[in-house]
mmCIF file as Biopython writes it, N, C-alpha, C and O atoms, coordinates in Angstrom:
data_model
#
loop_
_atom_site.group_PDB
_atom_site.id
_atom_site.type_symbol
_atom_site.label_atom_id
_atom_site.label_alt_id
_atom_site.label_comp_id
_atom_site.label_asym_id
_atom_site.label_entity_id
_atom_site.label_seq_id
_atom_site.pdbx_PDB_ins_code
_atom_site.Cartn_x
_atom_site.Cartn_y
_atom_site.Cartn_z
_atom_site.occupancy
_atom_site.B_iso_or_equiv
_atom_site.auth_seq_id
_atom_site.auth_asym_id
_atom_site.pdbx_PDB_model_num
ATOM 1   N N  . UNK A ? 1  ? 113.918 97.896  114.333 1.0 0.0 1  A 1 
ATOM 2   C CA . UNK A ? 1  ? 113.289 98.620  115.402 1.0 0.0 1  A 1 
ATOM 3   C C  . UNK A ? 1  ? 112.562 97.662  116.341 1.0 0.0 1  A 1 
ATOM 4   O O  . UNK A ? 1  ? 112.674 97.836  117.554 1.0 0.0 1  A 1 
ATOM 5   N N  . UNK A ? 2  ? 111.957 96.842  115.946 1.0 0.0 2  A 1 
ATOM 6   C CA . UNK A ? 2  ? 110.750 95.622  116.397 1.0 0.0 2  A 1 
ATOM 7   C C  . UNK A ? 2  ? 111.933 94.888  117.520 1.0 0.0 2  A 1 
ATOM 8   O O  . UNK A ? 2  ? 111.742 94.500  118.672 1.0 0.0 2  A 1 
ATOM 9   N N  . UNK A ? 3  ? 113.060 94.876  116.783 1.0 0.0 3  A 1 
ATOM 10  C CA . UNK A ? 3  ? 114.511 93.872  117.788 1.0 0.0 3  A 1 
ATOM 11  C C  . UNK A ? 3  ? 114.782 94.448  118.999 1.0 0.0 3  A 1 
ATOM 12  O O  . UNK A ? 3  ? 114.916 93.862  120.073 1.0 0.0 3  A 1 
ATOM 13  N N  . UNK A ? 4  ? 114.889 96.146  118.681 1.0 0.0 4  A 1 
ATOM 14  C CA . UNK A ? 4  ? 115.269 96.927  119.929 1.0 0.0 4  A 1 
ATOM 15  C C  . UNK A ? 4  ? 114.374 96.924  120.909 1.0 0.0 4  A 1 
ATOM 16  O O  . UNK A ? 4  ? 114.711 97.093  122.081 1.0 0.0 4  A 1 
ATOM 17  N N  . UNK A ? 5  ? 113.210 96.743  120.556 1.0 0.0 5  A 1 
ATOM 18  C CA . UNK A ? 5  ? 111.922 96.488  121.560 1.0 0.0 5  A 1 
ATOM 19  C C  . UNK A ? 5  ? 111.828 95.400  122.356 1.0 0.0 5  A 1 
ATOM 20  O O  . UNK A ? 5  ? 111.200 95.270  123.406 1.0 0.0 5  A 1 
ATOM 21  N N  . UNK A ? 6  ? 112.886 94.192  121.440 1.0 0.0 6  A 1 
ATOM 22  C CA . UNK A ? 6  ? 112.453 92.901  121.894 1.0 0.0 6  A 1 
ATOM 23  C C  . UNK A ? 6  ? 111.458 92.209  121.595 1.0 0.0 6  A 1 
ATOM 24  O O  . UNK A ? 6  ? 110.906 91.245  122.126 1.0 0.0 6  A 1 
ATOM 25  N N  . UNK A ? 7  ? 111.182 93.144  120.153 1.0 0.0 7  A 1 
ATOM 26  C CA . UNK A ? 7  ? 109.955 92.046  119.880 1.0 0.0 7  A 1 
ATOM 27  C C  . UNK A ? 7  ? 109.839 91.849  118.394 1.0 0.0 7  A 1 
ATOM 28  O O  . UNK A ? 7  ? 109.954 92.625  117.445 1.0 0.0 7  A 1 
ATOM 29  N N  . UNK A ? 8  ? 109.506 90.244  118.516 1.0 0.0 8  A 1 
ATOM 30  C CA . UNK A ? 8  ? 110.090 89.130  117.296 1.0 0.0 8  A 1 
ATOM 31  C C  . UNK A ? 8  ? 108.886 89.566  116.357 1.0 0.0 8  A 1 
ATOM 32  O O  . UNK A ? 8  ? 107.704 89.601  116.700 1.0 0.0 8  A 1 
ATOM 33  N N  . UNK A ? 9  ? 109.372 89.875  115.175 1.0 0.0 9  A 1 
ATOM 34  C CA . UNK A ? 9  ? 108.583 90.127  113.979 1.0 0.0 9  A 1 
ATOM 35  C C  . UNK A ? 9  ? 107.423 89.555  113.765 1.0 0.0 9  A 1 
ATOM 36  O O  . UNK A ? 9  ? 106.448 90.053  113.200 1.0 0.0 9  A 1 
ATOM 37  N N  . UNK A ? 10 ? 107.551 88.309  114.305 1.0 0.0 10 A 1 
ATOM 38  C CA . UNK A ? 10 ? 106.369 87.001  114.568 1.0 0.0 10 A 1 
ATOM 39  C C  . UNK A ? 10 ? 105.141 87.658  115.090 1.0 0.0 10 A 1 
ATOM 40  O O  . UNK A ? 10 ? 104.029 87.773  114.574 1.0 0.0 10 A 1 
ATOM 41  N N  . UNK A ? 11 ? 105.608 88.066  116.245 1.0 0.0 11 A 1 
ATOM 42  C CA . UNK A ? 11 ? 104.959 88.322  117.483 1.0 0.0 11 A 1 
ATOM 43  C C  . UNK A ? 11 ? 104.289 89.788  116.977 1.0 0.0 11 A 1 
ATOM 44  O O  . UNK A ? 11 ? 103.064 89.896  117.021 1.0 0.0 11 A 1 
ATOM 45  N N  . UNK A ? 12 ? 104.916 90.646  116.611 1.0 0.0 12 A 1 
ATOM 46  C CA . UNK A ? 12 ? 104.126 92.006  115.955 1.0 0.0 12 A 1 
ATOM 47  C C  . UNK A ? 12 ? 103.279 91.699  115.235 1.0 0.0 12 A 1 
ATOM 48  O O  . UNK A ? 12 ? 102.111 91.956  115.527 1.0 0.0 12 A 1 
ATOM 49  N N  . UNK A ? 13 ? 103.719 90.850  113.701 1.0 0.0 13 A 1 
ATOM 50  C CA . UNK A ? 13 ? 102.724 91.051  112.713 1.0 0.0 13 A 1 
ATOM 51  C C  . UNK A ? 13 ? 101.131 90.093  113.504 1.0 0.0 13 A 1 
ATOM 52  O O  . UNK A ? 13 ? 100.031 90.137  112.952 1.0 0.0 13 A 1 
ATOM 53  N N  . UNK A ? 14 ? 101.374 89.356  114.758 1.0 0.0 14 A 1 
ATOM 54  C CA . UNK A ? 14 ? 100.150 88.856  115.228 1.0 0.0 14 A 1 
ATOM 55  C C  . UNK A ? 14 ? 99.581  89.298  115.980 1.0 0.0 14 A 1 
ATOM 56  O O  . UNK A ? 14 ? 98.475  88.903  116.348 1.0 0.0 14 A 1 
ATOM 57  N N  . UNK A ? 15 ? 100.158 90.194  116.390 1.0 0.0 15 A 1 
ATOM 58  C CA . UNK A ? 15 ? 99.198  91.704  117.273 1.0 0.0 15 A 1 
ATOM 59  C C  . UNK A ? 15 ? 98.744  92.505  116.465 1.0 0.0 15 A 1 
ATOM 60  O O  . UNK A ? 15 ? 97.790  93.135  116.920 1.0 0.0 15 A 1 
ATOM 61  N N  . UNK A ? 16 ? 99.078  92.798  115.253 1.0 0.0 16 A 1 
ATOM 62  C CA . UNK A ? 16 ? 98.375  93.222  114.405 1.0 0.0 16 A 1 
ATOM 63  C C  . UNK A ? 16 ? 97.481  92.754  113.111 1.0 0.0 16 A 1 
ATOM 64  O O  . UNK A ? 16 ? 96.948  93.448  112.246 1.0 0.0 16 A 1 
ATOM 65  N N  . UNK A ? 17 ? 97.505  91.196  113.302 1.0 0.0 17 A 1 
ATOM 66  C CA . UNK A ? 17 ? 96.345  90.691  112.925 1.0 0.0 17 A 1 
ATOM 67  C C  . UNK A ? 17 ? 95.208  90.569  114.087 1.0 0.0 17 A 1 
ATOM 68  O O  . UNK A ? 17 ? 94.071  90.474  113.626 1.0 0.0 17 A 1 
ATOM 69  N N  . UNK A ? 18 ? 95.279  90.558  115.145 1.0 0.0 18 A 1 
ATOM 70  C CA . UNK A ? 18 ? 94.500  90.178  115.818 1.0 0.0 18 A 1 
ATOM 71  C C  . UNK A ? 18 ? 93.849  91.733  116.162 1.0 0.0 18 A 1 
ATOM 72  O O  . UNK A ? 18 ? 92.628  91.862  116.243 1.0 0.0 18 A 1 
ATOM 73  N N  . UNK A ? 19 ? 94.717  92.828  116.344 1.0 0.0 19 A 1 
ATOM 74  C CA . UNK A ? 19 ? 93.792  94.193  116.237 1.0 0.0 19 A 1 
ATOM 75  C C  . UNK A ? 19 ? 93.196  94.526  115.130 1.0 0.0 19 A 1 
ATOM 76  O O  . UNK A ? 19 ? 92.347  95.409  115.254 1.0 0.0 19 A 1 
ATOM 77  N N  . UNK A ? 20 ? 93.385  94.059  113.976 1.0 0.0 20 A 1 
ATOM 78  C CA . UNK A ? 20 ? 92.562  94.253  112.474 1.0 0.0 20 A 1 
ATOM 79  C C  . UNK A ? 20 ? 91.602  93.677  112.709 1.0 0.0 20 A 1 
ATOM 80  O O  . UNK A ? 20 ? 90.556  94.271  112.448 1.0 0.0 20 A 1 
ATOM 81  N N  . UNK A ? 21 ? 91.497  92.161  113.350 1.0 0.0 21 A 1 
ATOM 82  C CA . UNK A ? 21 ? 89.994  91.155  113.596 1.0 0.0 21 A 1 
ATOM 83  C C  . UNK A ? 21 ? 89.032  91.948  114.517 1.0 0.0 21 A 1 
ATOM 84  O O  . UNK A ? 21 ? 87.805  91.940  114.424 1.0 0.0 21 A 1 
ATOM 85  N N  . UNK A ? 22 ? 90.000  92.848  115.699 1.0 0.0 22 A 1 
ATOM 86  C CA . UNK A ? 22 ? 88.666  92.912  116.553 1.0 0.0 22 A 1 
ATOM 87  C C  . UNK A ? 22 ? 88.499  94.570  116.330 1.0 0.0 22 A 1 
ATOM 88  O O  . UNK A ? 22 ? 88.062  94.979  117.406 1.0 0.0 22 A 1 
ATOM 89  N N  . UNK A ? 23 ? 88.589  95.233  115.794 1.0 0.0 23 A 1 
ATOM 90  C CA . UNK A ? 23 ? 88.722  96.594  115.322 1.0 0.0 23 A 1 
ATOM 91  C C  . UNK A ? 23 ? 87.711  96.134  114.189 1.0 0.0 23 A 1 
ATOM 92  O O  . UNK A ? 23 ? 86.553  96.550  114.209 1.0 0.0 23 A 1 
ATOM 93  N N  . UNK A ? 24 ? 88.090  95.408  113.356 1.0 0.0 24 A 1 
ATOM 94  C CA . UNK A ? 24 ? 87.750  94.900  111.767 1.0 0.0 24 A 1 
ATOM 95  C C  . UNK A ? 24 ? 87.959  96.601  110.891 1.0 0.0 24 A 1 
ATOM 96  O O  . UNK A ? 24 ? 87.091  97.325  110.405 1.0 0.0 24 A 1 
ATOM 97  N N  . UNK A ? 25 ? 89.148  96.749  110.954 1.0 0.0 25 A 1 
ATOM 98  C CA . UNK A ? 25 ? 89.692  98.136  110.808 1.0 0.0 25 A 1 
ATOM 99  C C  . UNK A ? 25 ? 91.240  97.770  110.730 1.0 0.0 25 A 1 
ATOM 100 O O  . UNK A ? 25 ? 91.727  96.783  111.281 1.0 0.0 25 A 1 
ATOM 101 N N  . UNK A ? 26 ? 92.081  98.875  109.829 1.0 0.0 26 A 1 
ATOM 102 C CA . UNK A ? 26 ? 93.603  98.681  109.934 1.0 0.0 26 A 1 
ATOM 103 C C  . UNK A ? 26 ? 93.548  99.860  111.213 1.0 0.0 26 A 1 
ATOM 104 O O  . UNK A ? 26 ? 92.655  100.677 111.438 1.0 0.0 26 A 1 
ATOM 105 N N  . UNK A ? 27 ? 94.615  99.671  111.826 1.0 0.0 27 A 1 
ATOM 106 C CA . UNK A ? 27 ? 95.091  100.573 113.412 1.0 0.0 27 A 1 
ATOM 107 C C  . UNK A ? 27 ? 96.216  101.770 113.189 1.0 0.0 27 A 1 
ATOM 108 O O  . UNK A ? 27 ? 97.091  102.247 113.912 1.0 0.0 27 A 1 
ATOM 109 N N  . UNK A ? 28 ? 95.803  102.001 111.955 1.0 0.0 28 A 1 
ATOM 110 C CA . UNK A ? 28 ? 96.179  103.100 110.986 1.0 0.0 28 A 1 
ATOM 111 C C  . UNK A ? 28 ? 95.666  104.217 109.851 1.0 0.0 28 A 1 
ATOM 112 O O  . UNK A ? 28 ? 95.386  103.522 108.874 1.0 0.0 28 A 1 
ATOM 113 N N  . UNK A ? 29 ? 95.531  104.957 109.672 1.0 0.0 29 A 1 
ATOM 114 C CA . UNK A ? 29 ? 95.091  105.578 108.786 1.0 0.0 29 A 1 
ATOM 115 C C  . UNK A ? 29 ? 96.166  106.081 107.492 1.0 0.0 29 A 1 
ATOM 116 O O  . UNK A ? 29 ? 97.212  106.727 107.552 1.0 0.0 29 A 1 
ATOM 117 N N  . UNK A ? 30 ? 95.241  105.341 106.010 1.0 0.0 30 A 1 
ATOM 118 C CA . UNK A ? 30 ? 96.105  105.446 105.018 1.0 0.0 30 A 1 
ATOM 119 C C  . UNK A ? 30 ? 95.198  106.644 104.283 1.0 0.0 30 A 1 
ATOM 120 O O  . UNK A ? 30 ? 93.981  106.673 104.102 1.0 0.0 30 A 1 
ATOM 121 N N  . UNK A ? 31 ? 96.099  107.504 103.968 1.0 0.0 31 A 1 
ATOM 122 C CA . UNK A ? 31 ? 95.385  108.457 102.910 1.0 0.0 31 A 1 
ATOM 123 C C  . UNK A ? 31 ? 96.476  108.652 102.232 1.0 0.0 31 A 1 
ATOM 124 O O  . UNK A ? 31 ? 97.685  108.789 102.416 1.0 0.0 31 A 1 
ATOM 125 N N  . UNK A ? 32 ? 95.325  108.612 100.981 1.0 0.0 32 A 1 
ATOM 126 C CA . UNK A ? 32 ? 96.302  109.589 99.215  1.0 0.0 32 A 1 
ATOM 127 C C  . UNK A ? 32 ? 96.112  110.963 99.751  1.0 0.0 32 A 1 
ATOM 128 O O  . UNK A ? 32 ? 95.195  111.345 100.478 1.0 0.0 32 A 1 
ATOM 129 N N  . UNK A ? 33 ? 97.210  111.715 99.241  1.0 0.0 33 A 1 
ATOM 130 C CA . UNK A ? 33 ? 97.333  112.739 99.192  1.0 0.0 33 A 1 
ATOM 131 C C  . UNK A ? 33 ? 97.108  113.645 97.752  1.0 0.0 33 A 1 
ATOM 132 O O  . UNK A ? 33 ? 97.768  113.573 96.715  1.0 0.0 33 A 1 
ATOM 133 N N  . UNK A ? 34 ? 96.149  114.362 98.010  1.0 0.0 34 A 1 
ATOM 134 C CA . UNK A ? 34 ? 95.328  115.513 96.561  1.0 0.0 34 A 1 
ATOM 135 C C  . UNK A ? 34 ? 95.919  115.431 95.711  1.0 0.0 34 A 1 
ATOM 136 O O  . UNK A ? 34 ? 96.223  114.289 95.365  1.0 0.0 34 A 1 
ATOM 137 N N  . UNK A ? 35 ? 96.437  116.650 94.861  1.0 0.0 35 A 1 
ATOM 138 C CA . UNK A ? 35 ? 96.787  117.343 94.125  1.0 0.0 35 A 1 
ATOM 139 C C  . UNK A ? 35 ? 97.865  118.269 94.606  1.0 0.0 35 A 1 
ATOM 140 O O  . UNK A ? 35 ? 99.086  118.339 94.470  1.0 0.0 35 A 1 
ATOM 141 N N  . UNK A ? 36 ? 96.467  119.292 95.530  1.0 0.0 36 A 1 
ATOM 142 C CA . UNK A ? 36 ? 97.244  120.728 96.161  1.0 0.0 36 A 1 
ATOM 143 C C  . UNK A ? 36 ? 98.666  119.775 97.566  1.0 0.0 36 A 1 
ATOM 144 O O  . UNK A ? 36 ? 99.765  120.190 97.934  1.0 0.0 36 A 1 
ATOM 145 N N  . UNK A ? 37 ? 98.044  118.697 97.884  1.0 0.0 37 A 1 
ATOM 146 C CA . UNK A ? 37 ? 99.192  118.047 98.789  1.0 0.0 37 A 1 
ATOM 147 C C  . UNK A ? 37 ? 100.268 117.740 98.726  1.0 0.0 37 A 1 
ATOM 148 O O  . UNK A ? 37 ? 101.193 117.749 99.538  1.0 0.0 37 A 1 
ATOM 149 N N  . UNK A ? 38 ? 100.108 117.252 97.043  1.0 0.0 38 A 1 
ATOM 150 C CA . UNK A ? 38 ? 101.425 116.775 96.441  1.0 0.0 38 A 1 
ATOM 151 C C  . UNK A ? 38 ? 102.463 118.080 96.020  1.0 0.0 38 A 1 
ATOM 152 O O  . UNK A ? 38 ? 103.665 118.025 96.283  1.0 0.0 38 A 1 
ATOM 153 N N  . UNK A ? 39 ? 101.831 119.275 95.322  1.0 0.0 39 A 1 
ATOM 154 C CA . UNK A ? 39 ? 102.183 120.481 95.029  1.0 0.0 39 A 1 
ATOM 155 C C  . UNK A ? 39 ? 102.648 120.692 96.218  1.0 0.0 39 A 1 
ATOM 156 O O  . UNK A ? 39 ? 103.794 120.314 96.459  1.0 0.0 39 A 1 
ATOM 157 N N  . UNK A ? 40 ? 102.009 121.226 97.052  1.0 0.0 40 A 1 
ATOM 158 C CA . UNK A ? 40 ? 102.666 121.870 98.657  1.0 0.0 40 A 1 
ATOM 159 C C  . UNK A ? 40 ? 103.952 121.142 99.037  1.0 0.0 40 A 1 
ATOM 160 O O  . UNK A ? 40 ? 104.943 121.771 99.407  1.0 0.0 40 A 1 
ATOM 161 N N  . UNK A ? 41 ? 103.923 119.353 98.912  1.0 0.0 41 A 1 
ATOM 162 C CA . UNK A ? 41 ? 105.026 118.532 99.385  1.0 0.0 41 A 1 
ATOM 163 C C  . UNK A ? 41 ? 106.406 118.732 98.242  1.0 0.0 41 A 1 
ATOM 164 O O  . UNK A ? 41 ? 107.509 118.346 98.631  1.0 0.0 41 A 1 
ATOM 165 N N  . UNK A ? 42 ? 106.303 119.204 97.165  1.0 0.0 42 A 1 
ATOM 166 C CA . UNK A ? 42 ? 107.175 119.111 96.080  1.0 0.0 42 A 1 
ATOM 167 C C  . UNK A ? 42 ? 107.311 121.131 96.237  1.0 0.0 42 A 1 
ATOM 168 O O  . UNK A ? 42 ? 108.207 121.662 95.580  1.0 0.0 42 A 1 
ATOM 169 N N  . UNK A ? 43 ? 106.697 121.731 96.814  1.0 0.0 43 A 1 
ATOM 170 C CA . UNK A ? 43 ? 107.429 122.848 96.799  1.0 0.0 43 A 1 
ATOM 171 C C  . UNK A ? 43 ? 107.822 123.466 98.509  1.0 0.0 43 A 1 
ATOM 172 O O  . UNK A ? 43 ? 108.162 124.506 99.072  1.0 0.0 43 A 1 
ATOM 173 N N  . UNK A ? 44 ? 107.517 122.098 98.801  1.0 0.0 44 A 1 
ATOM 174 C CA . UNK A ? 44 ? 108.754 122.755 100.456 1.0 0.0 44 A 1 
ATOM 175 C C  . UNK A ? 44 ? 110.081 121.853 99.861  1.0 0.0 44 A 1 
ATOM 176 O O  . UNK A ? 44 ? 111.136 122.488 99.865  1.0 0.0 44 A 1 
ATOM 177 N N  . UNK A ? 45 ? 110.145 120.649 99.424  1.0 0.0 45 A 1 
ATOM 178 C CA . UNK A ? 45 ? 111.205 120.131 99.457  1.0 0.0 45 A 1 
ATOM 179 C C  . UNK A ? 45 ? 111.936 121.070 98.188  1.0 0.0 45 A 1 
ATOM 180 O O  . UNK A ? 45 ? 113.060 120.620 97.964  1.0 0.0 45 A 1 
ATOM 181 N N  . UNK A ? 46 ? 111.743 121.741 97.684  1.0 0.0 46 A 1 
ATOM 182 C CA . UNK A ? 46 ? 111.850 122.521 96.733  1.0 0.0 46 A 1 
ATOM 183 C C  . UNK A ? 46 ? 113.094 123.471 97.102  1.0 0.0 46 A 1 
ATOM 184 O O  . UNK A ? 46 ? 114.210 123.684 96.629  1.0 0.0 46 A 1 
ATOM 185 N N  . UNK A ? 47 ? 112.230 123.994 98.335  1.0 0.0 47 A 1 
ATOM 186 C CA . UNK A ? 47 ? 112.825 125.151 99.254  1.0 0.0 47 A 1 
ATOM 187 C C  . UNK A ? 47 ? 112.276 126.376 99.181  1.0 0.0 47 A 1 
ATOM 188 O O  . UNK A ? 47 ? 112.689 127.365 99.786  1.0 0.0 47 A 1 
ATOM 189 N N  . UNK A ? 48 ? 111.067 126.320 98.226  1.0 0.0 48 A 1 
ATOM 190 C CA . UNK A ? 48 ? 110.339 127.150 97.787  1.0 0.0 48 A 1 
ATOM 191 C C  . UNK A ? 48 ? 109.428 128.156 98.669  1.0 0.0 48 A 1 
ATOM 192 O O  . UNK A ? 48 ? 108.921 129.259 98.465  1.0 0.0 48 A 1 
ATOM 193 N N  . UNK A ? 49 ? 109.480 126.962 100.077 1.0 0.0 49 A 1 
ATOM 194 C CA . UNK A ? 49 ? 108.308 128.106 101.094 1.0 0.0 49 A 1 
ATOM 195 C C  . UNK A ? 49 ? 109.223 129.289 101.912 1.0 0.0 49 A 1 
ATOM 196 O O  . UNK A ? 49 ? 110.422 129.511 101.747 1.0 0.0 49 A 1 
ATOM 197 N N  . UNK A ? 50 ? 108.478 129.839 102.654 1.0 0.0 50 A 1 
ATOM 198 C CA . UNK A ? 50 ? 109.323 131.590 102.984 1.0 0.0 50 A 1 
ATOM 199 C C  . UNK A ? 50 ? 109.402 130.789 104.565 1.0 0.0 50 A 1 
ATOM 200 O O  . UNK A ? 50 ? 108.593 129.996 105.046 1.0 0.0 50 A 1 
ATOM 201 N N  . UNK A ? 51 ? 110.501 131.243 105.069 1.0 0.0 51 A 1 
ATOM 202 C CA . UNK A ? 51 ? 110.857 131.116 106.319 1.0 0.0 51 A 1 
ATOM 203 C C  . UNK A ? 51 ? 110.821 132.211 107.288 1.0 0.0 51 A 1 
ATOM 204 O O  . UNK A ? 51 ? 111.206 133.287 106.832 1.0 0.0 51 A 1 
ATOM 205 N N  . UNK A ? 52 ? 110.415 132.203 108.644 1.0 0.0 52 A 1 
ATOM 206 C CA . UNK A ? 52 ? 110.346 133.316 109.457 1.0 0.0 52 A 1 
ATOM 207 C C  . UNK A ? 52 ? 111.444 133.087 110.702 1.0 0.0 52 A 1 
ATOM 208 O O  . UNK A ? 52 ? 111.753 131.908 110.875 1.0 0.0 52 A 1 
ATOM 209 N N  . UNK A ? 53 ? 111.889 133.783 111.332 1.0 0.0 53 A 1 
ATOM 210 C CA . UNK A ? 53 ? 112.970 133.807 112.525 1.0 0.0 53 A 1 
ATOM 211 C C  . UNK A ? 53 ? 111.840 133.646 113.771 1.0 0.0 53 A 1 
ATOM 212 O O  . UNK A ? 53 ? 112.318 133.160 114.796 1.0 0.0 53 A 1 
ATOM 213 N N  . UNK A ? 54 ? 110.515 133.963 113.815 1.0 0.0 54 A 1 
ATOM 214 C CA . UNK A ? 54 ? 110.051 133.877 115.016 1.0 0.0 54 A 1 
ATOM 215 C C  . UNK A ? 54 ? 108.195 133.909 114.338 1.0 0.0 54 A 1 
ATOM 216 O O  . UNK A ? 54 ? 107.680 134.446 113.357 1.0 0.0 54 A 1 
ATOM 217 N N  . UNK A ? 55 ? 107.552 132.856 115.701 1.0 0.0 55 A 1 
ATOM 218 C CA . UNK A ? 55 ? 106.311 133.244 115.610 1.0 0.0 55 A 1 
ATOM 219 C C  . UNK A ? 55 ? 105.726 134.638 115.378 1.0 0.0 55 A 1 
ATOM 220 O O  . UNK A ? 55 ? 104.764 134.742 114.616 1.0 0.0 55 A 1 
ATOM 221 N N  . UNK A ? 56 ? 106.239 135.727 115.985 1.0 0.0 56 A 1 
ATOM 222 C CA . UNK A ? 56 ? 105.390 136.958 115.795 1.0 0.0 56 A 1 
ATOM 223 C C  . UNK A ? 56 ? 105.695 137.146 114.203 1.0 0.0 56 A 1 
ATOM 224 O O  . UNK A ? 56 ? 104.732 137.429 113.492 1.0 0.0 56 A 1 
ATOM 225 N N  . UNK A ? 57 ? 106.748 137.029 113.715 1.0 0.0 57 A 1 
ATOM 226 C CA . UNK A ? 57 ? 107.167 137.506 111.955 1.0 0.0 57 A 1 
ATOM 227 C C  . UNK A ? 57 ? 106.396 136.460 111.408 1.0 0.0 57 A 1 
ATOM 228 O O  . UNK A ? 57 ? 106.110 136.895 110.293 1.0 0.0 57 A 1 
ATOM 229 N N  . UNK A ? 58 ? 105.825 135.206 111.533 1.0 0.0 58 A 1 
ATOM 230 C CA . UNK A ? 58 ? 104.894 134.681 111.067 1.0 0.0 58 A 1 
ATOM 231 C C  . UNK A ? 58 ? 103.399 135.127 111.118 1.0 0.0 58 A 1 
ATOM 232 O O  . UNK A ? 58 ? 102.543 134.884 110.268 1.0 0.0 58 A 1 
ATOM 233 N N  . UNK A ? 59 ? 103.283 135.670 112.019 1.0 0.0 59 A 1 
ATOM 234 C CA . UNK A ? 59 ? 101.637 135.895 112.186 1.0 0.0 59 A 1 
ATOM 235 C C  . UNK A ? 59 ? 101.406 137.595 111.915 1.0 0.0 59 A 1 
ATOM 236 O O  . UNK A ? 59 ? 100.261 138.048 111.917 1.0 0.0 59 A 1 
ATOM 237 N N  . UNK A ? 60 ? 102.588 138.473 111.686 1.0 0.0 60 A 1 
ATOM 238 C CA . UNK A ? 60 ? 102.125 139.742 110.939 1.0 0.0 60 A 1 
ATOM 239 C C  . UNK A ? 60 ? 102.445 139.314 109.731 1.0 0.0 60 A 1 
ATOM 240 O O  . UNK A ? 60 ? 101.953 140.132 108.954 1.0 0.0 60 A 1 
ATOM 241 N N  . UNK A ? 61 ? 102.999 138.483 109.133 1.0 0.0 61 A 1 
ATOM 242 C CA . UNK A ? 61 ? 103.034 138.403 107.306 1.0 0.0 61 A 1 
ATOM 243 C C  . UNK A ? 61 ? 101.721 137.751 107.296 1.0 0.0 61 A 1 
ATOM 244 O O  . UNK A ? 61 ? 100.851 137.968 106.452 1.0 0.0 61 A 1 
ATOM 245 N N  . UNK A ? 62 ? 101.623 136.890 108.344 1.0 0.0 62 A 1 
ATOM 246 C CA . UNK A ? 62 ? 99.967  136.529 108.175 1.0 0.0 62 A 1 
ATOM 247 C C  . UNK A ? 62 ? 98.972  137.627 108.159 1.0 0.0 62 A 1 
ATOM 248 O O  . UNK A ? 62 ? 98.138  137.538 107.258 1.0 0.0 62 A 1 
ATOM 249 N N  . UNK A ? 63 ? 98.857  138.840 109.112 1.0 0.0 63 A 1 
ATOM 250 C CA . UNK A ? 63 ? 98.343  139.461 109.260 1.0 0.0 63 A 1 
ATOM 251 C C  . UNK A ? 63 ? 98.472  140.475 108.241 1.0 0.0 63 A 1 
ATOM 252 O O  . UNK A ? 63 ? 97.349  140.963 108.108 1.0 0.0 63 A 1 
ATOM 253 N N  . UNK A ? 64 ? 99.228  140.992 107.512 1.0 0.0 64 A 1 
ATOM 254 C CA . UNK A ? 64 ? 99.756  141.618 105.972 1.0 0.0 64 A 1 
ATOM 255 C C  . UNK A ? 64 ? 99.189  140.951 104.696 1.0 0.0 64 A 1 
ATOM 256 O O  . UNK A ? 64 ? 99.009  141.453 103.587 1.0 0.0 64 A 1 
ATOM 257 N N  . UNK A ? 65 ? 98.967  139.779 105.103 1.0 0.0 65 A 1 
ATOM 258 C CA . UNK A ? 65 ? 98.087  138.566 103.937 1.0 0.0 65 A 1 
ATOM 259 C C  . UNK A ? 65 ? 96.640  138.917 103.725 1.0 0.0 65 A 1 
ATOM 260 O O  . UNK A ? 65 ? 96.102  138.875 102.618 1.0 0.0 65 A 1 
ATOM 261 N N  . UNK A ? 66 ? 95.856  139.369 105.177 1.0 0.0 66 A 1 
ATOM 262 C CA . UNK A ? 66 ? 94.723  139.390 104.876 1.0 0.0 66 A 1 
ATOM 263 C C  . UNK A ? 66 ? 94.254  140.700 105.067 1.0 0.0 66 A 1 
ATOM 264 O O  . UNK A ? 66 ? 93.054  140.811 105.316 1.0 0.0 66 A 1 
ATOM 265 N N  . UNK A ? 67 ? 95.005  141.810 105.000 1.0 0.0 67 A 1 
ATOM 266 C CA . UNK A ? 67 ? 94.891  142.882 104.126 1.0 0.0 67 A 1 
ATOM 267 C C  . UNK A ? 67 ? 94.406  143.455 103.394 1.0 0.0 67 A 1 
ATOM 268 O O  . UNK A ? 67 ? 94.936  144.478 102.960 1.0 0.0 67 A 1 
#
């Protein structure tokens, strides 16, 4: 990807040392993911979640939810 840009691997990983120095921060955010995150991620790939044809059939099963 870095090639299609035209730009030499060199040259990235030293733009991103040099934004870590003056940030003194990564220019990213890493997070673990919970419990309930991992559950949720292992039951869409699952196929497990309910699918709707349109926003409105989403937001009356929503609205049927809190009922």
């Amino acid at each position: 990807m870095l090639e299609a840009m035209g730009l030499p691997v060199s040259d990235a990983v030293r733009m991103l040392l040099k934004r870590i120095a003056t940030d003194k921060a990564l220019p990213l955010a890493l997070m673990t993911p919970n419990a309930a995150t991992i559950g949720a991620l292992r039951e869409a790939r699952a196929g497990g979640l309910r699918r709707f044809e349109s926003l409105d059939d989403l937001r009356a099963d929503l609205c049927r939810a809190g009922d």
